[in-house]
N, C-alpha and C positions, 0 to 999 in steps of 0.2 A: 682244737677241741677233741678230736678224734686219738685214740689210743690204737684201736684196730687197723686205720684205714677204710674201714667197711662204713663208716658213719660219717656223714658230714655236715656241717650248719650254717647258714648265715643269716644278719638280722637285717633287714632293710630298715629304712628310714621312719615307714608306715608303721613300725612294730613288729611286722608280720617275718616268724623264723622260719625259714625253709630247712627241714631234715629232709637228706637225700644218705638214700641206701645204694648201696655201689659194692654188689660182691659177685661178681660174673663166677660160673656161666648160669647162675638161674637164681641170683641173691636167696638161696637158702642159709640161713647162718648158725656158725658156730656157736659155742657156748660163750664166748668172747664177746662175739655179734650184738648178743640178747641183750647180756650187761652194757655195752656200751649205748646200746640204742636206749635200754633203760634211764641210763646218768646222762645220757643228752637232753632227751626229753626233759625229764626231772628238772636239771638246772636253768633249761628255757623258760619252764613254767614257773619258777621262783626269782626269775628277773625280772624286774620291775618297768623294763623298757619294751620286755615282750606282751605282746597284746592278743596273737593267735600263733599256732602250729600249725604250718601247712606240712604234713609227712606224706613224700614220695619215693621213687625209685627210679634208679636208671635201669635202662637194660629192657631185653626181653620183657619180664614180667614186674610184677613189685614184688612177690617172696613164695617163696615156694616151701616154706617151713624150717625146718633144722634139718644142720647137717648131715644126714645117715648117716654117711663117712664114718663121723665123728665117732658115732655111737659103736658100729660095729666095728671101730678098732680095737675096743676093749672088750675083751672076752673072760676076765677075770676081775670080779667084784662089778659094782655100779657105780660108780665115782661119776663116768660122763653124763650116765640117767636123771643122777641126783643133781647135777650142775646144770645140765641143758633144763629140765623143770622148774627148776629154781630162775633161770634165766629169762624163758618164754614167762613165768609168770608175772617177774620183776618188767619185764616191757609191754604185759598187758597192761599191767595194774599200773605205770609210768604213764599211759596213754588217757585210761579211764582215771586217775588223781591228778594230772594235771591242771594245774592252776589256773588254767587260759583254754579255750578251745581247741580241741585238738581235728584239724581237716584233713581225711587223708582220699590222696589222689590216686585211684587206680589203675594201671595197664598192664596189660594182657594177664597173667593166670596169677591168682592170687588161693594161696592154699596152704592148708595146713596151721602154721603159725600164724603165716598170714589173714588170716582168718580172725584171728586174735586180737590182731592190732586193728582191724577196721572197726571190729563190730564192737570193740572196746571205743571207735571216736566218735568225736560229736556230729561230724556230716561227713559225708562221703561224696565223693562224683568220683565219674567212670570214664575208661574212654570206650569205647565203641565195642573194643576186642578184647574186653575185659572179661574171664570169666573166675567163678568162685568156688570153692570144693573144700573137703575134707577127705583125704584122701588113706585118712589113718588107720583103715582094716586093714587096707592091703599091706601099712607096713609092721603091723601088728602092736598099736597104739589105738589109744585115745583122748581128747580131748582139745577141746575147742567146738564144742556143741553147744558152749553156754554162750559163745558166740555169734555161732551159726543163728542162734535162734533169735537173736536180737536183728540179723537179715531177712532171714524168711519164716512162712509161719510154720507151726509145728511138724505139721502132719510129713511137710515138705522136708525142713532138716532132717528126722527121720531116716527118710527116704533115702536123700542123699547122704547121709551116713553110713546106711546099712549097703546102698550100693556103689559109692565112691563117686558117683554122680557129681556134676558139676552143673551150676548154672548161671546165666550170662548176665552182664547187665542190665540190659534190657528188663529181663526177670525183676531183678532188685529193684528197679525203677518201680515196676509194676506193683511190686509190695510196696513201697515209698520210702523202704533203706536207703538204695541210692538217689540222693537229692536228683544228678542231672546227666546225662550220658553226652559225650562228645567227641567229634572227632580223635582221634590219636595228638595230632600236633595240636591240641585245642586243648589238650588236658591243663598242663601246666597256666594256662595262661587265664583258662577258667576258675581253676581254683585259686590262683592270686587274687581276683576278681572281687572272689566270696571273700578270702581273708584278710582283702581290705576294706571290704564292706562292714564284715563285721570291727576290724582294727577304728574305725573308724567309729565306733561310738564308745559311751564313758568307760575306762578300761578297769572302774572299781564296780560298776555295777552289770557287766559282762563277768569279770571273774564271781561275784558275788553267785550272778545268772549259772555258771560252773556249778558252784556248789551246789546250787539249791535244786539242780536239776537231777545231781547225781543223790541226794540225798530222799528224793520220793523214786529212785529206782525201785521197780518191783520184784527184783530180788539181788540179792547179792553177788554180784559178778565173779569176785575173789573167792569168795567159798566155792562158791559153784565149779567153777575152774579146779579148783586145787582136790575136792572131791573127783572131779574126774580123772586127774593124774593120779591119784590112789589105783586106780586099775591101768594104768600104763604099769608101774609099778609093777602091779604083779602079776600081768602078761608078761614082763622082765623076769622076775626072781622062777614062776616056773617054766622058762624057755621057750615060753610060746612066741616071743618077740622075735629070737634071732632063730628061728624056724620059718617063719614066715619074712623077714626081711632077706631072708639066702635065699628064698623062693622067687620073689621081688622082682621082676623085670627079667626073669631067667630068658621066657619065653622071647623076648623083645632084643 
């Protein structure tokens, strides 16, 4: 199913499709990444045998955003700006349209993009050393506050917006974003748990439950998102971006 390597899927018996992210060393992903994690998602949700999305990650953390690399290899035009935006959106919005429930499992630092695709899913659990952030001032970006905010409440996204701040499970429990916090080796096996719990009832009036859930959203996820990458953008075009990403971890 995989095109990149970075993406992978399987269907068990119970319905229930496990995507696992596999892009060492801190699965932050490419422009590639984005799309493929998009068109896996997508096509699990329009198979008819699929009943829930468990989305995980190997490794260290679950994601750590998009590839800086990537971007500050091009120094002339935006082709990789325009394509990683395009990308991160097409796997928010694969996460939040899918046609089945989408559960994602998280361990240790989740940020950036990452951010995108949780608070884009229908339930979340944690493991223990899971923590959450937006870390996109320091690299002179924006966006994924329209998800942050769907984790914690206002005042607090904010917060950790304007200071790069992070915060832990435990935290998101406490606002009741994340459903359940568990051990490290607990994770996986927890959220099976949930997706066969949920797999296990009528699988037309669960997707139905999908729809109807995303449809009294109280606001627009997609617009919202794509409004805030309008100012990535152009932190981009007048050089404020790669000023600040050559600043970047100088000190470290």
């Amino acid at each position: 199913m995989s095109e990149t390597g970075i993406v992978s899927a399987q269907v068990d018996g119970d319905g229930v499709a496990e995507v696992i992210v596999d892009n060492p060393p801190v699965n932050a992903l490419p422009v590639a990444g984005w799309f493929e994690l998009a068109r896996v998602i997508r096509s699990l949700g329009d198979a008819p045998a699929v009943r829930v999305v468990l989305l995980r990650a190997e490794g260290r953390g679950f994601n750590a955003g998009v590839d800086i690399k990537e971007l500050q290899a091009e120094r002339d035009g935006h082709r990789a700006l325009v394509d990683v935006n395009r990308g991160c959106y097409e796997a928010f919005a694969a996460v939040y349209e899918c046609a089945v429930p989408v559960i994602s499992a998280v361990n240790g630092f989740c940020l950036g993009g990452g951010i995108g695709l949780v608070g884009n899913s229908d339930v979340i659990i944690a493991s223990e050393d899971a923590t959450f952030g937006l870390p996109e001032v320091d690299r002179g970006a924006l966006g994924a506050a329209t998800h942050l905010s769907r984790l914690v409440p206002q005042h607090k996204m904010r917060a950790m917006m304007y200071t790069s701040a992070t915060a832990t499970a435990a935290e998101l429990h406490s606002f009741g974003s994340v459903l359940s916090v568990v051990p490290r080796e607990q994770l996986r096996d927890a959220a099976l748990g949930l997706a066969r719990e949920i797999a296990a009832k009528d699988p037309a009036v669960i997707r139905a439950a999908k729809q109807s859930l995303n449809g009294i959203d109280p606001w627009d996820v997609k617009k919202s998102y794509r409004f805030e990458q309008g100012f990535t953008f152009e932190l981009n075009l007048t050089g404020v971006a790669d000023r600040v990403r050559d600043t970047f971890g100088r000190d470290g």
